[in-house]
C-alpha positions in Angstrom: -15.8 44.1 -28.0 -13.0 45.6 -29.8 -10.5 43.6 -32.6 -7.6 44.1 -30.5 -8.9 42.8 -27.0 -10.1 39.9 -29.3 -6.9 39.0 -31.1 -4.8 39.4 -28.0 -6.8 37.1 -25.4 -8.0 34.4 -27.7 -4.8 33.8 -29.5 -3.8 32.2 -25.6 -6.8 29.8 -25.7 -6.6 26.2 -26.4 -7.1 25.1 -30.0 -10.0 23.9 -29.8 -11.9 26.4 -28.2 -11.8 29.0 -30.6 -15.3 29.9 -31.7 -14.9 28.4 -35.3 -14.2 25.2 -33.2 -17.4 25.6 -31.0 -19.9 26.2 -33.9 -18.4 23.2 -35.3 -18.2 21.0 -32.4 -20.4 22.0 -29.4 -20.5 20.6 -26.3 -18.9 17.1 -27.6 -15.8 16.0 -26.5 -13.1 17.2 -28.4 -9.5 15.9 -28.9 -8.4 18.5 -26.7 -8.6 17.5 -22.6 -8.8 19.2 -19.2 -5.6 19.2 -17.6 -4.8 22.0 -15.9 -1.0 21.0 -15.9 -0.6 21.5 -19.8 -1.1 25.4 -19.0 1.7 27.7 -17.6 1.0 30.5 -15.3 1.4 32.5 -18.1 -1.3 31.2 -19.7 -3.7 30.7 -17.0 -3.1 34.7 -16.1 -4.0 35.6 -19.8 -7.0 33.5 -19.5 -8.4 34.9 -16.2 -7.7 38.5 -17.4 -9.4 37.4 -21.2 -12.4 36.5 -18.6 -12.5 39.8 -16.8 -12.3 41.9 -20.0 -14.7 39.8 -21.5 -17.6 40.2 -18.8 -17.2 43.9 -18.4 -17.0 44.9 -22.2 -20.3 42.3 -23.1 -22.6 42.2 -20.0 -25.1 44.6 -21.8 -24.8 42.5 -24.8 -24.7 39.0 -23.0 -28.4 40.3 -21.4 -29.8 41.2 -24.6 -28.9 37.7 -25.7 -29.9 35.7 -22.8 -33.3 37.6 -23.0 -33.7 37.0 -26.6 -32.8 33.3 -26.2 -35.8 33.0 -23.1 -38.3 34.2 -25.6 -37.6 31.5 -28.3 -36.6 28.8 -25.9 -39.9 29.5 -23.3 -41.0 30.9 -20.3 -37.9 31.8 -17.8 -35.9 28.7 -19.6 -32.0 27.9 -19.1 -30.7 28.9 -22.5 -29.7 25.4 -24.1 -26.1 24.9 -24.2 -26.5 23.5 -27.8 -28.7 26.0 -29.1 -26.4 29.5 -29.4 -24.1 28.3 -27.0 -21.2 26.7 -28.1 -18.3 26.8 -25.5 -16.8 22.8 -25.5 -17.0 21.3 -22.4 -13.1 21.0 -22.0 -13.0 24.6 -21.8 -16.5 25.0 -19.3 -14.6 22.3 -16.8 -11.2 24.2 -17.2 -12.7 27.9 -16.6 -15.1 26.4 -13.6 -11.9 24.7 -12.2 -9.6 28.2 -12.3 -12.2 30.6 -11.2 -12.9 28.0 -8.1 -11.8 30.4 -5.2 -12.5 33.6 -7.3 -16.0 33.9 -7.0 -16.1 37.7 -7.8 -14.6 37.1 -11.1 -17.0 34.1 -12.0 -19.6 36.9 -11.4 -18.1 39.4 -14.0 -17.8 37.2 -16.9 -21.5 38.2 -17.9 -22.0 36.8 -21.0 -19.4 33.8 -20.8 -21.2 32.8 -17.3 -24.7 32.8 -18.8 -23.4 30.9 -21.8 -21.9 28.3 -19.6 -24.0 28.6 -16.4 -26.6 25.3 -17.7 -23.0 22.9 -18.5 -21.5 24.3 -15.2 -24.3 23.7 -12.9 -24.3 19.8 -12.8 -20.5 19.8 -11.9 -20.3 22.9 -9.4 -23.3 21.3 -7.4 -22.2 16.9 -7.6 -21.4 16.7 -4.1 -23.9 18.4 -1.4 -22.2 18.0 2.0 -24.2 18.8 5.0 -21.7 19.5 7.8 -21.1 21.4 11.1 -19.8 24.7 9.8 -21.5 27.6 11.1 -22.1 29.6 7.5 -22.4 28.5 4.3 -19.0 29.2 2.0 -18.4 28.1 -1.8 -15.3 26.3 -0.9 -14.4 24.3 -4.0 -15.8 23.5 -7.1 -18.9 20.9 -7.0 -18.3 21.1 -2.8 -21.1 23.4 -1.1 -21.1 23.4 2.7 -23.4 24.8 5.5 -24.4 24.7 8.9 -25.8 27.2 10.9 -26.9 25.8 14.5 -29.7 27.5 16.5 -31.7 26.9 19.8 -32.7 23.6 18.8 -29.8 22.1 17.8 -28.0 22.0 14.4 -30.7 22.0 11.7 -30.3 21.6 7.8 -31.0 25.0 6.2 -28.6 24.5 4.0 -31.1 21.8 2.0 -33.1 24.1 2.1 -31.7 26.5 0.8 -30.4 24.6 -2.0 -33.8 22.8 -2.7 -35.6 26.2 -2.7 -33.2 27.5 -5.8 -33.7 24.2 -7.6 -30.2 23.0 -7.4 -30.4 19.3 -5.6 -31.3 18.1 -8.5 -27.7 18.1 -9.5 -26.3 15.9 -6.3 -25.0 12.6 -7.2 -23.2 12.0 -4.0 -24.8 13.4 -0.2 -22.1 13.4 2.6 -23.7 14.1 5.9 -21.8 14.8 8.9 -23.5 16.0 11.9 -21.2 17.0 15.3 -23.6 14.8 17.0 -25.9 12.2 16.5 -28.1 12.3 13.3 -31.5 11.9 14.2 -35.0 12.0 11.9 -35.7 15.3 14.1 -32.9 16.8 12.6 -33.9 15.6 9.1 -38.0 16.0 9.0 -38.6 19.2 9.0 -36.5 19.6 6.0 -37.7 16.1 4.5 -39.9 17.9 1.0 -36.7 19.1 -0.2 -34.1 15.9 0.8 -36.4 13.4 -1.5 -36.1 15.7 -4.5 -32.9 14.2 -4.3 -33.8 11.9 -6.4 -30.0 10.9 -8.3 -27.8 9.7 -5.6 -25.4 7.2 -5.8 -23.0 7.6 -3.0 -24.6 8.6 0.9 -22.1 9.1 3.4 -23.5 9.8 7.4 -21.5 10.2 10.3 -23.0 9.2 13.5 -26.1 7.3 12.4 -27.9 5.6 15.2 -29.6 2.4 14.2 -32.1 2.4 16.8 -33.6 5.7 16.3 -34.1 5.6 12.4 -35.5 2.4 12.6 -39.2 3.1 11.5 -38.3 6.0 9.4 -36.6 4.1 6.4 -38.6 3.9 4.0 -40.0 7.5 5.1 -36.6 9.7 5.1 -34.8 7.2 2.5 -37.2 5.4 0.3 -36.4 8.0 -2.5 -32.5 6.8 -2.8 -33.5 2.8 -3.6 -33.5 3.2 -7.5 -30.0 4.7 -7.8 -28.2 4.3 -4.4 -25.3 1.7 -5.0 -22.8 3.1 -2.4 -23.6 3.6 1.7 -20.9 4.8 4.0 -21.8 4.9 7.6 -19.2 6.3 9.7 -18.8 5.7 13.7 -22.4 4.2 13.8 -24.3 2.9 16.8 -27.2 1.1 17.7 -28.2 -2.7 17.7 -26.0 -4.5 14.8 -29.7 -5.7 13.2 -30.6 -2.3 12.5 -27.8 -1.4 11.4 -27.7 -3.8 8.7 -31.4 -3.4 7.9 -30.6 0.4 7.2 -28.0 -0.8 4.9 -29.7 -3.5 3.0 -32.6 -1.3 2.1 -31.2 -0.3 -0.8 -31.7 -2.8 -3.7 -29.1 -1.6 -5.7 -26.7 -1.5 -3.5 -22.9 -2.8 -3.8 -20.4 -0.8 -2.0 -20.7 -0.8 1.8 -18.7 1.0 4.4 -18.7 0.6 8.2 -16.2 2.1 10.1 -15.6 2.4 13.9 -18.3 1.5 15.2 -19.0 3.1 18.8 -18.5 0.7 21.8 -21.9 0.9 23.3 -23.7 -1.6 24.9 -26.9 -3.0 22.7 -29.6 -1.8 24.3 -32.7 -4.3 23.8 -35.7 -2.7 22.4 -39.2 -3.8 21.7 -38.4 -3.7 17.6 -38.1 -6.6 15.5 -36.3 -6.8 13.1 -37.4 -7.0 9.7 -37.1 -9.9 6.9 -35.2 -7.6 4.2 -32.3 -8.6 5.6 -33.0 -12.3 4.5 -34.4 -11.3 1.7 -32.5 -8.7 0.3 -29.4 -10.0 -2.9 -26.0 -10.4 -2.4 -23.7 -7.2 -2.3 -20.9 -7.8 -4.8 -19.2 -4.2 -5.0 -16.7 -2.7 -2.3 -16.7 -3.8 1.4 -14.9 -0.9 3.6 -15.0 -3.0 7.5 -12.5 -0.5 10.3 -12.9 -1.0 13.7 -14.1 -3.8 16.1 -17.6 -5.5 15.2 -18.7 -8.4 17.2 -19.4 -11.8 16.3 -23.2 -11.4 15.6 -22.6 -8.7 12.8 -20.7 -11.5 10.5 -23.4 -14.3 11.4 -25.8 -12.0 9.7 -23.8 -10.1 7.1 -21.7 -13.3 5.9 -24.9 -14.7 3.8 -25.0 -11.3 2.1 -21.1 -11.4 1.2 -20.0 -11.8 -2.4 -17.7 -9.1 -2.9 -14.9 -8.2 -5.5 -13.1 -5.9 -3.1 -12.5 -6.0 -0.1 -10.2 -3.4 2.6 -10.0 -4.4 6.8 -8.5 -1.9 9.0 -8.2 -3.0 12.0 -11.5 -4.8 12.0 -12.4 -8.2 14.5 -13.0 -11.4 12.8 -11.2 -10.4 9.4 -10.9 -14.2 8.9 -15.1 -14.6 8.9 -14.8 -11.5 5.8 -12.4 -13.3 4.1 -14.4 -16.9 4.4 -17.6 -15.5 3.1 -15.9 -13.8 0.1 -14.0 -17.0 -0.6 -15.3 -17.3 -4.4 -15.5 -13.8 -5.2 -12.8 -11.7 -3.5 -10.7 -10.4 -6.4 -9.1 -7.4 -4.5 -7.7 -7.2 -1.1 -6.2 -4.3 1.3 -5.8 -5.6 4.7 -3.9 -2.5 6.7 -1.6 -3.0 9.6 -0.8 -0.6 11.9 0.8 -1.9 15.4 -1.0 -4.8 15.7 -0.5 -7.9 12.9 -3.7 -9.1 11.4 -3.1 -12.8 10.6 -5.2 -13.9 7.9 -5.8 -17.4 5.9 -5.7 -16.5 1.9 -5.2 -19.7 0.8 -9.5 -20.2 0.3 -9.3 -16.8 -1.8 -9.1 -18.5 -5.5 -10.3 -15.5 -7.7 -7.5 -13.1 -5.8 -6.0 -11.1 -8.1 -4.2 -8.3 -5.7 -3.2 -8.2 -2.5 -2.3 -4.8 -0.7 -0.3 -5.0 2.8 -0.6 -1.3 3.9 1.7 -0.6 6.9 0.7 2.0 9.1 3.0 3.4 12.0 2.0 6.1 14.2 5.2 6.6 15.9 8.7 5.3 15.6 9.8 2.1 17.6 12.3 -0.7 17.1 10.1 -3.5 16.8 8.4 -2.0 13.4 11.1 -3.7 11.4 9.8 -7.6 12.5 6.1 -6.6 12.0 7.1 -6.2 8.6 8.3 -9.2 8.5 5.9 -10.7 10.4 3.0 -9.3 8.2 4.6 -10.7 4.6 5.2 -14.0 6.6 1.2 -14.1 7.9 0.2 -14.4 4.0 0.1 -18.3 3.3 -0.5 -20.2 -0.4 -0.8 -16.9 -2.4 -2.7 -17.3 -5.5 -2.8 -14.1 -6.3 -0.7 -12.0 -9.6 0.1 -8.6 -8.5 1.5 -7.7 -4.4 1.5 -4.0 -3.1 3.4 -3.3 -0.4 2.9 0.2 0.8 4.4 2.0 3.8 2.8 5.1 5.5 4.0 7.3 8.4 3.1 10.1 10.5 4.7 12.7 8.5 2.3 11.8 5.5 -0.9 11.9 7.9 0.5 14.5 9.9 2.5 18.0 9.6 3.4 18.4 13.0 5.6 15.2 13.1 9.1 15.4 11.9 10.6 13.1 8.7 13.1 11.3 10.7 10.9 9.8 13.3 8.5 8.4 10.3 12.0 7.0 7.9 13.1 5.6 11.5 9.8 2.9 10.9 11.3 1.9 7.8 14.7 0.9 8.7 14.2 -2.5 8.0 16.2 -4.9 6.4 15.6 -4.8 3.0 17.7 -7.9 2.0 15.6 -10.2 4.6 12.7 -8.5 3.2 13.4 -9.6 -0.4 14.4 -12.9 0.9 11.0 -13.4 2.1 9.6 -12.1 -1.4 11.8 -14.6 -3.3 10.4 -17.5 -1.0 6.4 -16.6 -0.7 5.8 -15.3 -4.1 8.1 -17.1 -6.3 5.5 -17.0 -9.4 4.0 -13.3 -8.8 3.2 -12.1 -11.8 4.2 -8.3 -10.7 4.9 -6.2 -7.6 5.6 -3.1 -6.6 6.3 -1.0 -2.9 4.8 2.7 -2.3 6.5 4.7 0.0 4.3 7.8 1.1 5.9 11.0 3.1 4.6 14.5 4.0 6.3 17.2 2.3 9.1 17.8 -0.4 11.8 18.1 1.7 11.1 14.5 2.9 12.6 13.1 0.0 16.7 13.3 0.6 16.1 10.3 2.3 14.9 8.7 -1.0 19.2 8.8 -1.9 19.9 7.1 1.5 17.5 4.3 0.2 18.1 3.8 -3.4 21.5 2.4 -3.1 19.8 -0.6 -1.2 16.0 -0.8 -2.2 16.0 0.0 -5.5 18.7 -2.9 -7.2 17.4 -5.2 -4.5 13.9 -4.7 -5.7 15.0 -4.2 -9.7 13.7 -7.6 -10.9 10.3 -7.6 -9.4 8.4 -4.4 -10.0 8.4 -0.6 -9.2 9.4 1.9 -6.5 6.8 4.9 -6.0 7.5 7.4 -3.5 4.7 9.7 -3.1 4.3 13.2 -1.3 1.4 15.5 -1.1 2.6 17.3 -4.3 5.1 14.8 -5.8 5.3 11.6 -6.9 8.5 9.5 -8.1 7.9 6.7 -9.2 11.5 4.0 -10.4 10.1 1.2 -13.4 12.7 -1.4 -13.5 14.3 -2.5 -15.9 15.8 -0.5 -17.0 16.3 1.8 -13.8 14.3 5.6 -15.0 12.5 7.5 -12.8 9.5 9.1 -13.4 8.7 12.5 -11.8 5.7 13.6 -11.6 4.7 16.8 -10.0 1.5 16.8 -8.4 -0.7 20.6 -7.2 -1.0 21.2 -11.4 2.5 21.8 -12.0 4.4 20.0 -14.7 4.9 16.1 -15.6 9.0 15.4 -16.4 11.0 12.1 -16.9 14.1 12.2 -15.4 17.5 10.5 -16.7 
């Protein structure tokens, strides 16, 4: 490499990532962090280019290296990144996130890929998702997906695939999501290569049926009970006891997600059901429940119930949740979309937060009382901070138009703090989010602040959040805080 390609492209590099820094420090954390805002476009385009110059002017010295450095280390080895290789890891996470959807360039940085390749490879494969996309594609960085259906139905060659190069032992989270049901026939033939993942914490699986994986637990699954503390099951079906049997498996276990459940009738079988679910501990992380669950899943579950945080969408029998979580509920998100969910607080004793998400699909003149109506449901708070957080279709969805998600939220404001003054005169703090859709949403942020922000001034904050801005009003004294999300710059306005 020549002085002058040297002194031009590294002069653009962070301070700490010179090569003086990286004998000194390593891989260790340095005072210097990953934040891809802190660069301009400038920058980044003198980085990327640095990158291309560097892999075409050192790729036959990068092999000669990476040869060299197999010899000493051992047979075929990954060079180790704290032998010869000193890039620090606020640099490998920055140049992995800006080279995510240029593959072809990752390729041509020879020597700084080999030299980074063993730091990069746990974060580029975290997250395995097994979905129904017909061909595999690097989408995003740590995110591989892949699908290709044949005769048979949809079968995993993606595992495979992955398990064949030796790169599931990197996953840390597994997100499965068949287009129809997952069955073990889909997941046996491919069963060597899912228990070499052996690190999991989080399992996601859309459409599991209860019924048909119930005598291949400890088969297909045994392998996740030593790490697996977080289970999503997502539109699930089958008879409620084996669906809760599936879940309490796992010994380590605390966060638990069901959501929407499909309305089927139970079909009686000839299985019994096991006595882990007696037997297995209390769950005390994160309890996700959306959807309608009948009265025999909370007989069973309640026992098991000593969650810290708790969210209900739309669920049945929120008030059986809430009972059994009495002692230990700390955190709670009930969301309300047209239909109120009254609930009893006044057993909670260790609630610390309380989240009222409203939800409106479409505009209608009765939103403004179900507003109302949901503050007014909340009896004997005992809780210290209140979040009161509106959503409408324009955030969820691009098709809708602004106006028809602000017409929701013409309520009345002053009856709205009235109610605030008289059902949490001793809250500690509070603070309202307001999310849109787009930019352009937010001229009707000046329609509101004459009225919602001095109402609001002596009780908390104001947020109002897009998909690539945020604004968020701290008062006293009244400063808003812009902050631009899609890594462009952070500014405080006067």
């Amino acid at each position: 490499m020549d002085s002058k390609v040297g002194e031009t492209r590294v002069s653009t590099l962070p301070p700490d990532c010179s090569s003086a820094s990286s004998r000194k420090l390593g891989n260790r954390s340095s005072w210097y962090r990953t934040d891809p805002s802190k660069f301009s476009s400038d920058q980044m385009v003198k980085l990327r280019k640095f990158l291309q110059a560097l892999g075409r002017r050192a790729s036959s010295l990068g092999n000669k290296i990476v040869g060299r450095a197999k010899k000493f280390v051992g047979l075929n080895a990954v060079p180790d990144p704290h032998g010869f290789m000193k890039l620090p890891q606020e640099l490998v996470d920055h140049i992995l996130y800006m080279l995510r959807d240029d593959c072809e360039t990752l390729r041509a940085c020879s020597l700084t890929c080999k030299a980074l390749l063993y730091s990069t490879r746990p974060l580029t494969h975290h997250t395995l998702h097994l979905t129904q996309r017909t061909r595999g594609s690097f989408t995003k960085a740590k995110t591989f997906s892949c699908m290709r259906p044949n005769r048979d139905g949809a079968r995993l060659y993606f595992l495979s695939y992955m398990g064949k190069r030796g790169l599931l032992q990197h996953a840390r989270r597994v997100n499965i999501s068949l287009p129809r049901v997952f069955t073990p026939n889909t997941l046996l033939p491919h069963l060597h290569y899912f228990q070499t993942l052996n690190r999991v914490h989080t399992l996601t699986i859309k459409h599991y049926d209860a019924v048909l994986w119930a005598n291949h637990h400890k088969t297909c699954f045994a392998h996740f009970y030593p790490t697996l503390t977080s289970l999503s099951l997502c539109h699930p079906s089958g008879r409620f006891p084996f669906l809760l049997q599936f879940a309490l498996q796992f010994p380590n276990l605390e966060d638990l997600s069901l959501e929407w459940l499909k309305n089927e009738e139970q079909v009686q079988t000839d299985l019994t059901v096991p006595a882990i679910i007696h037997q297995s501990p209390p769950l005390r992380g994160r309890f996700r429940l959306a959807g309608v669950y009948p009265e025999e899943l909370f007989n069973e579950l309640r026992k098991k119930m000593n969650f810290r945080s708790v969210e209900l969408d739309r669920p049945s029998h929120a008030q059986h949740v809430l009972d059994a979580c009495a002692d230990t509920l700390e955190n709670l998100t009930i969301i309300h979309h047209e239909r109120i969910i009254r609930t009893d607080l006044s057993k909670l004793s260790a609630l610390r937060r309380l989240t009222l998400r409203m939800v409106f699909p479409e505009a209608n003149s009765s939103v403004q009382f179900s507003i109302s109506a949901a503050i007014s449901t909340i009896t004997s708070p005992v809780f210290h901070e209140f979040v009161l957080e509106f959503t409408g279709p324009s955030y969820l969805y691009d098709c809708l138009e602004p106006d028809s998600c602000w017409a929701c939220w013409d309520c009345n404001w002053r009856e709205l703090d009235q109610i605030l003054e008289e059902q949490f005169a001793k809250l500690g703090n509070f603070s309202m989010v307001f999310r849109m859709g787009e930019i352009q949403h937010l001229r009707h942020v000046q329609e509101h602040a004459e009225t919602v922000f001095p109402l609001l001034a002596s009780r908390g904050c104001v947020r109002f959040e897009t998909r690539s801005l945020q604004i968020t009003y701290c008062m006293p004294p009244l400063q808003p805080q812009l902050c631009m999300r899609a890594h462009t710059k952070r500014m405080i306005g006067n």
